[in-house]
N, C-alpha and C positions, 0 to 999 in steps of 0.2 A: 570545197563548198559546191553545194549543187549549183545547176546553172540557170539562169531566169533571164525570160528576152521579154518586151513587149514593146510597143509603139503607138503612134496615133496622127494619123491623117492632116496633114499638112494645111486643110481649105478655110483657113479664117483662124481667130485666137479660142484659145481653151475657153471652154465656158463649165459651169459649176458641176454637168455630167462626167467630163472628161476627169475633174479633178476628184472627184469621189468614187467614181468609178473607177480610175484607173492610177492618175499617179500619187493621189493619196499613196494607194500600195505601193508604188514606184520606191517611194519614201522611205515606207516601212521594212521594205527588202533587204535596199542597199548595204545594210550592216551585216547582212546574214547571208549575204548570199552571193555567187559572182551576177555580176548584173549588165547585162544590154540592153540600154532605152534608146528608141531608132525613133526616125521623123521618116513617114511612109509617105515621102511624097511621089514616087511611081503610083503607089493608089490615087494621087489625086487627080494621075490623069484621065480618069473614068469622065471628070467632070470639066474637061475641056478648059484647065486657066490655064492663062496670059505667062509666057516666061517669066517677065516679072514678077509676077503673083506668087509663082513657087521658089522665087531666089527671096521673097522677102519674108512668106509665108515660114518658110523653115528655119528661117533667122528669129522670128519673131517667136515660136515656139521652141526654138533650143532656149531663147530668155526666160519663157514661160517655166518649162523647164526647172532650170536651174531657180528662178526665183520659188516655187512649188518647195524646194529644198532638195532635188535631187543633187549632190557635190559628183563630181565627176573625178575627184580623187578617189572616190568609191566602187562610183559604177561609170561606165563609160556610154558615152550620147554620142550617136554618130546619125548621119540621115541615110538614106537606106539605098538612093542611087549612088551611094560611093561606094557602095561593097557590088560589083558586077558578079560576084559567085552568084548574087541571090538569082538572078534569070536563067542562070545555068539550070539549078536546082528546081526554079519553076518549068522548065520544060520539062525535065525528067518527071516530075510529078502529074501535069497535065496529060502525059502519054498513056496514066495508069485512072485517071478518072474518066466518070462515063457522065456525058450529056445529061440523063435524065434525073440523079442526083444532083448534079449542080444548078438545075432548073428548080427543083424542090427545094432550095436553101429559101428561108424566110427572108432574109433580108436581100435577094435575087428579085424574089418576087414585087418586095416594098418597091424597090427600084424603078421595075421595069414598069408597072402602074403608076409612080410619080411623073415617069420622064420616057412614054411612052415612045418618041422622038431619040432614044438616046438610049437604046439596049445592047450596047456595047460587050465586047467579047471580054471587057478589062473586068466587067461587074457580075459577068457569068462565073469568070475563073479566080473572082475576088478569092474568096475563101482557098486554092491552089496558091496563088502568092504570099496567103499568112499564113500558110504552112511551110511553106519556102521561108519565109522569116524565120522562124521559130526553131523547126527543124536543121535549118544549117548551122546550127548552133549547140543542135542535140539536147535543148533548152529541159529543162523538168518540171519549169514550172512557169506560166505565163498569168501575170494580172491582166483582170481583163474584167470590162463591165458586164451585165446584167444581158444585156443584146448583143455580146460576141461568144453564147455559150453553144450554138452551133458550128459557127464556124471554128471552135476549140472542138467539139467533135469530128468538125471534116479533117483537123490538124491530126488528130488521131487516129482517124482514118486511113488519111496517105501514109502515116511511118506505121500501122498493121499493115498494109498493102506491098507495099513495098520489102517491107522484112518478109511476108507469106512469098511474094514472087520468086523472090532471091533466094529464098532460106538463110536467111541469116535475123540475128538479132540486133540490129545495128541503130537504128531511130527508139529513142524512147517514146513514148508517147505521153506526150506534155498533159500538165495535169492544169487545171485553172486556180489561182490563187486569187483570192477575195481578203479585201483590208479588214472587213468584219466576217461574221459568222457564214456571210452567203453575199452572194454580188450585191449592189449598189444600184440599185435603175431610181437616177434623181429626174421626176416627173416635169414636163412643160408647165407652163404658166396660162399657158392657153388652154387648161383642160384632157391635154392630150395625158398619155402616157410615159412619156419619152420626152426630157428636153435632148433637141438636137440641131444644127445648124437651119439644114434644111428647112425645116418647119418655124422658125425664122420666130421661137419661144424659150429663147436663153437667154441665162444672167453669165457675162464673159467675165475673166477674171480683171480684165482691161476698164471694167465700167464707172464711172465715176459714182458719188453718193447717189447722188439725186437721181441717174439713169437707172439706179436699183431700184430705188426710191419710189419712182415711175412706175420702171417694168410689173413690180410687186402689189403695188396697187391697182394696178391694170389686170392683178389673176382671174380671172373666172370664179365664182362662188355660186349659190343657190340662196334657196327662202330660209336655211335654216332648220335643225331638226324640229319634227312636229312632234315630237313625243320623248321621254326620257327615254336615253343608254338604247337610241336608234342607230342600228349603221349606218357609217358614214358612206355618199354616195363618194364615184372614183373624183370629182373636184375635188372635196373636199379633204379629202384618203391626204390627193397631190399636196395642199396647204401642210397638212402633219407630216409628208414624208419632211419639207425643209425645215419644220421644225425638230424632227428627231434626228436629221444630220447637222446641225448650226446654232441650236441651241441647247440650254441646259434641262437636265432630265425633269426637273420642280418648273422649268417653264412649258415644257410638252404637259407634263400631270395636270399643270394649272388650265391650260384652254382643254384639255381633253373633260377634265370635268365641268367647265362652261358649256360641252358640248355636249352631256351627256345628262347634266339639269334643263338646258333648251337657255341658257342666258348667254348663251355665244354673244359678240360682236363680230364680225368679222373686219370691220374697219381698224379694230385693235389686236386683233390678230395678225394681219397685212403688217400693221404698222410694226408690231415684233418680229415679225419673221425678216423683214427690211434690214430693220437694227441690227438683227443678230449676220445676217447675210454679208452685210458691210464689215464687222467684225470680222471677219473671217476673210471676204476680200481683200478690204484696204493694205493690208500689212505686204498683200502679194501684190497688188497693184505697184506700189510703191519700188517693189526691189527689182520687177521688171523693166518700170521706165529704167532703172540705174543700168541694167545688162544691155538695155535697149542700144544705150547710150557708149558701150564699147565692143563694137563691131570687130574687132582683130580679138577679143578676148575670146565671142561668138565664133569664128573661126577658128580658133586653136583649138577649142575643145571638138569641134567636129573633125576637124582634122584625126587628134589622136584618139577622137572614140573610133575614125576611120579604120587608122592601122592594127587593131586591138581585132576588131569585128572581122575584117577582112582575113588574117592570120587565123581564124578562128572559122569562117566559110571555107576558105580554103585546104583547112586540115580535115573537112568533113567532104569538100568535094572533089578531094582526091582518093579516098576512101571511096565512094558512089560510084565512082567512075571506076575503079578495081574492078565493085561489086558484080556492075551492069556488063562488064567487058569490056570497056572504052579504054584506051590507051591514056596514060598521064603523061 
């Protein structure tokens, strides 16, 4: 079976981006495919948390995890500082990029303009370490959301580079794999583009009714179309993207034609996309408290997604090191 790796950033609990974006496909793979789901909490040191924070944060997302429905009889979940191959791998990769590309990555730049205090060399060579993930695994295929389609170009990047230096054909170059027809970007609530932690405009998988309830009724909207079968501005776009990932297709038709005669509501709109949100929540809510609640279980499986991943970096960066001329 081909090989397929992905992962996801350790700083807070999954919220509705991460799951549609990314382990929805987690999900959909596992049967078909050999599978690696990592917790990248090395990335999350860009942003300065507390020991703590990453002993609990990785706990809390292997539950997420597996409650999502990844089975680890499947595919194997390990967190990504157990496997010490992968820093090897990122040096050798860093030696072969150049400064001025890695300043050009889009999500470089969001960075260095949010947290202008905090331009760290971790968020420069971000995208050199997801290629180090992926590539030590000689991966072919990586799920990934809607905002990681560049840094899946830098990942193809460093294994053409790399094979061009050497002459050899040794890295595949991973290709992106989407749950549907094309990636997933589940928009803020706030209007923006993008729910994401940062921007402090997500529905977590964690949430109770009422905190959906809340958050969903608090969306951003406008005055309402002023003429029939007008385009929709991007608020509004946002409101139908969560209805076309969480609800049924007769309930999308049904407000897209209120929108499109000018008899919208949008306070019954909010109040369906809620309902439908929780739906689709609640059941995951639920089986994470239960994982929450056995921490030796949580542990076992990173342990042996450990040894599986590690055996698996290792057989590729003994291989590199032939390539490069480094002694094994």
């Amino acid at each position: 079976m081909e090989k397929v790796v992905s992962g996801i950033r350790p700083t807070g609990n999954l919220h509705l981006g991460n799951y549609f974006g990314a382990v929805k496909s987690f999900v959909k793979m596992q049967d078909d495919y050999d599978s690696l789901f990592f917790i990248a909490d090395w990335h999350s040191l860009t942003t300065s948390p507390k020991p703590e924070d990453i002993q609990n944060s990785a706990r809390t997302i292997m539950a997420e995890y597996l409650a999502c429905g990844i089975d680890p009889e499947k595919a194997k979940i390990y967190i990504q500082s157990d496997v010490k191959e992968t820093l090897e791998l990122y040096l050798f990769l860093n030696m072969n990029m150049y400064l001025g590309e890695l300043e050009r990555v889009t999500t470089f730049k969001e960075k260095a303009r949010k947290q202008p205090d905090n331009v760290n060399a971790g968020l420069l060579t971000y995208p050199t370490l997801m290629a180090a993930d992926i590539l030590q695994h000689r991966a072919k295929k990586v799920p990934v959301g809607k905002d990681q389609e560049q840094n899946m170009e830098m990942a193809r990047k460093c294994a053409r580079r790399f094979n061009n230096i050497y002459g050899v054909e040794f890295f595949p170059e991973p290709q992106n794999f989407y749950f549907n027809a094309e990636a997933v970007k589940v928009p803020g609530l706030d209007g923006s583009g993008k729910m994401g932690k940062s921007e402090g405009n997500c529905i977590y998988l964690r949430d109770e009714d009422k905190v959906i309830s809340k958050k969903v009724m608090k969306a951003v909207t406008d005055m309402g179309p002023q003429e029939p079968n007008s385009p929709k501005p991007e608020v509004i776009e946002n409101l139908f993207t969560f209805l076309k990932i969480c609800s049924t297709p007769d309930t999308y038709d049904y407000f897209n034609e209120k929108w499109n005669d000018c008899t919208i509501r949008y306070g019954d709109l909010k109040k369906q996309i809620a309902e439908d949100i929780i739906k689709t929540v609640a059941p995951i809510r639920e089986r994470i408290q239960d994982y929450c609640s056995n921490a030796e279980y949580l542990d076992k499986v990173a342990r042996e997604g450990a040894e599986v991943a590690r055996e698996s970096a290792a057989a590729t960066l003994r291989e590199v090191r032939k390539i490069i001329g480094f002694r094994n």
